[in-house]
C-alpha positions in Angstrom: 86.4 66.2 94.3 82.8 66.9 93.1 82.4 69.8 90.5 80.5 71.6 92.8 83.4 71.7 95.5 85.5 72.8 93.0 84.3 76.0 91.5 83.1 77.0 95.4 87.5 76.6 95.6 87.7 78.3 92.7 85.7 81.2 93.4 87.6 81.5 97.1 90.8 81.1 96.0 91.4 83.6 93.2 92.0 86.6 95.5 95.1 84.7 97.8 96.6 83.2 94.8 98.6 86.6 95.5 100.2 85.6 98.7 101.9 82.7 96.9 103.1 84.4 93.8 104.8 87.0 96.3 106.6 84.3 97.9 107.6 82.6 94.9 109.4 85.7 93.4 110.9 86.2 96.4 112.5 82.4 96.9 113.3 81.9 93.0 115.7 85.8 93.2 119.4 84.3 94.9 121.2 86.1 97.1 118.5 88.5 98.3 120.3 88.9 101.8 123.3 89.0 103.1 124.3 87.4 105.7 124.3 89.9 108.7 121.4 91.6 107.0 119.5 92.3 110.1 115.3 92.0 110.1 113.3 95.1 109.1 113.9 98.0 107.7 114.7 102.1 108.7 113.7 104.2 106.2 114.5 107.0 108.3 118.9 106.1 107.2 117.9 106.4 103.6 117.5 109.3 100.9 114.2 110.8 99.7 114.1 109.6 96.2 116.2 107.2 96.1 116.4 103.2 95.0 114.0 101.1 97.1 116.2 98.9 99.4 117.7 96.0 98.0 115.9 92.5 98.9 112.8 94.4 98.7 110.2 93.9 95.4 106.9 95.7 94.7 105.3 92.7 93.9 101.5 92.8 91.7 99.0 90.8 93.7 98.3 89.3 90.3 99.0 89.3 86.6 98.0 92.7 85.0 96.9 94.3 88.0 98.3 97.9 88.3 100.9 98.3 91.0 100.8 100.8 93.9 103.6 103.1 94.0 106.4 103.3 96.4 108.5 106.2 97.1 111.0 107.1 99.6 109.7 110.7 100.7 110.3 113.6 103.1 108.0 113.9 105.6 108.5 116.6 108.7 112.3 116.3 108.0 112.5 112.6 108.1 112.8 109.9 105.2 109.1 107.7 105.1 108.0 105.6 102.7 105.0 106.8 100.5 102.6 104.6 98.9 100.2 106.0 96.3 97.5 103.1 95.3 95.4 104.0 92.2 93.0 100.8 91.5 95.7 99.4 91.7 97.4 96.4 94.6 101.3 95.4 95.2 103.0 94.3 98.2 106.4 95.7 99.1 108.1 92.7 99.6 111.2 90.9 101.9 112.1 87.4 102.3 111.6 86.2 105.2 114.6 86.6 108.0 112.7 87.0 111.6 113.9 85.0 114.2 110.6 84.9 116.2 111.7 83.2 119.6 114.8 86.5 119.7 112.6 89.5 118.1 108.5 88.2 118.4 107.9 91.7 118.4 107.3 94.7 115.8 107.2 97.9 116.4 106.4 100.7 112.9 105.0 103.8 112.2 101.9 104.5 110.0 99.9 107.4 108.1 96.9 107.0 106.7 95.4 110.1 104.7 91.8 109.0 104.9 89.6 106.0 104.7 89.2 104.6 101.7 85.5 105.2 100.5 83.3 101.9 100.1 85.9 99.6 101.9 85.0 97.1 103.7 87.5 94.2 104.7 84.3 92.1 105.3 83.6 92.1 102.2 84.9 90.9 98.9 84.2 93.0 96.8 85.4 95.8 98.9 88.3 94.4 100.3 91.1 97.0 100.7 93.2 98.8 102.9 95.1 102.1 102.7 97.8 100.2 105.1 98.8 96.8 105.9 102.0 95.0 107.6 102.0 91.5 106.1 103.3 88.1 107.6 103.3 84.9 105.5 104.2 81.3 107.4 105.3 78.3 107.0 103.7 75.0 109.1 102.4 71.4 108.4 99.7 71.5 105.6 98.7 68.0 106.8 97.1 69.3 109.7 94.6 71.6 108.1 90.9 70.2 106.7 89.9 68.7 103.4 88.6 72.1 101.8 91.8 74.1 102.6 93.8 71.6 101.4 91.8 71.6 98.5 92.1 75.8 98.3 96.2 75.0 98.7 96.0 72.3 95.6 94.3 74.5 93.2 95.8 77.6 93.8 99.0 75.3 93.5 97.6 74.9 89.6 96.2 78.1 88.8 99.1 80.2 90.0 102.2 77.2 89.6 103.1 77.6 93.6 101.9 76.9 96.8 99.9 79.8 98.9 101.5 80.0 102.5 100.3 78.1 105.7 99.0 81.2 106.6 98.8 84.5 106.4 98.9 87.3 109.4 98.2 91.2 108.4 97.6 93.8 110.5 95.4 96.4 108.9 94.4 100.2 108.8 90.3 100.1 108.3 86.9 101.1 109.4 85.3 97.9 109.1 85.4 97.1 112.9 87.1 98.4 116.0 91.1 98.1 116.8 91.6 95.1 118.3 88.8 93.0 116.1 89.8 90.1 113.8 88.3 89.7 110.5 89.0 86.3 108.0 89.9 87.2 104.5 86.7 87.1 102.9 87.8 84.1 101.1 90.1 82.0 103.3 90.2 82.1 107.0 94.3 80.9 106.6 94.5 84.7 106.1 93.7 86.7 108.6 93.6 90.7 109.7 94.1 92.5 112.9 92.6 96.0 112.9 95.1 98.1 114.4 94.2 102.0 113.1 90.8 103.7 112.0 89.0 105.2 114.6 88.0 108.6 114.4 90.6 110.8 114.4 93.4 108.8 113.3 93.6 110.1 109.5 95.8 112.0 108.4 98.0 111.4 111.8 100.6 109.5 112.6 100.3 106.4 115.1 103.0 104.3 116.7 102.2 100.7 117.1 103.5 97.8 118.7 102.3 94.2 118.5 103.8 90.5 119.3 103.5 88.4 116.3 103.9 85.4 118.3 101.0 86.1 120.7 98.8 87.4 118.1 99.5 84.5 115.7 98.6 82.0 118.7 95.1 84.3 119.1 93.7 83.6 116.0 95.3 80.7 114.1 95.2 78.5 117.7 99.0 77.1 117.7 102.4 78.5 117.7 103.5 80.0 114.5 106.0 77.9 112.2 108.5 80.0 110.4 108.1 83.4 108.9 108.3 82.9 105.2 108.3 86.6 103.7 106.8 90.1 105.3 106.3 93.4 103.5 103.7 96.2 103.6 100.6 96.9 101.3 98.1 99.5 100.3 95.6 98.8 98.0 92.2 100.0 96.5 91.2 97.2 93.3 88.6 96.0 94.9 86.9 99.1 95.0 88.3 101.4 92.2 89.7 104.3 94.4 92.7 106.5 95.1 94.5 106.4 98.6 98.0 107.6 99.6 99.6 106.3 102.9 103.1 106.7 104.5 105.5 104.1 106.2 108.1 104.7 108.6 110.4 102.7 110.1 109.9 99.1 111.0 111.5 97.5 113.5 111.5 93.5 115.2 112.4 93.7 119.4 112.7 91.2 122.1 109.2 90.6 124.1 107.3 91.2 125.4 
């Protein structure tokens, strides 16, 4: 691989190395679920302030990065999640445990207090969200080109595991319209559904819906493999702000 190629990987890959040291903490902790654990998860059953749920890790996007901060809150008399990002980005966390071909579909509730000020998933540099619903996959590496291959290899060696097949988020942002797909600004393996943002929707709270399996096949072109690990994520490193968002209850349904 000429030198060239390989700081260009370099450069693109920092950033996702994330993805696969979520997913490594995750498989390397035994006996995260049990057995009739069922997918998703209902803030709604549990106590403000209490313990985050178990099979479920704030996870640092990368070594020494500040964490965001997850609480289990009131809001309007029922139990949310809150998540307070200072410069700081973490993933709330669960292994994988989706049967897509029974439940393809989730369905969660979101807040967003505001946008966050010079963000722009386009971008970088200014790559943040104050919400996100994750999705991590599994499928065959062989099929994909040279360069991502490449990206996979050396983000194998800087961060000691594999990044995911791919990577599915939908995202709160103001970057485009809801509906519009953006590539992670340094892989296109991960890519982001805008789902909230338009004038008006701050500081209210939105209902959404989407097939996982439908919107996989939209932008990655194939059928998804298996579901790997999911979480949520707010985040403001990129551009040195503040945001607060709230989580309720997220649930996986039958189709359509």
């Amino acid at each position: 691989m000429h030198l060239h190629s390989i700081h260009r990987a370099r450069k693109q890959t920092a950033r996702p190395v994330w993805i696969a040291v979520c997913v490594a903490l995750l498989l390397s902790s035994p006996a995260l679920l049990a057995e009739d654990e069922k997918p998703g998860i209902a803030f709604s059953t549990i106590e403000p302030g209490a313990p985050l749920p178990a099979g479920w890790k704030n996870l640092p996007v990368a070594h020494g990065k500040p964490v965001t901060q997850y609480t289990l809150v009131h809001d309007d008399h029922i139990t949310v999640l809150r998540a307070d990002a200072n410069r700081s980005a973490s993933a709330l966390m669960h292994e994988g445990n989706i049967d897509l071909v029974r439940t393809p579909v989730v369905a969660w509730r979101w807040k967003a207090e505001k946008p966050i000020e010079g963000a722009d998933n386009r971008v970088g540099s200014k790559e943040d969200a104050p919400a996100r619903l994750v999705f991590l996959f599994d499928g065959d590496k062989s099929k994909l080109s040279f360069f991502d291959r490449a990206k996979m290899d050396l983000a194998k060696n800087l961060g000691g595991k594999e990044l995911p097949y791919a990577t599915l988020m939908y995202i709160w942002s103001t970057a485009a319209a809801p509906g519009a797909v953006i590539a992670n600004p340094h892989t296109d393996r991960v890519q982001m559904i805008i789902v909230s943002g338009q004038h008006g929707d701050a500081g209210q709270w939105q209902s959404l819906r989407r097939n996982i399996v439908h919107d996989y096949e939209r932008v990655f072109h194939e059928p998804p493999g298996r579901i790997t690990g999911y979480g949520l994520l707010s985040d403001t490193d990129n551009t040195s702000t503040t945001t607060r968002a709230w989580y309720g209850d997220v649930e996986f349904l039958t189709g359509p």
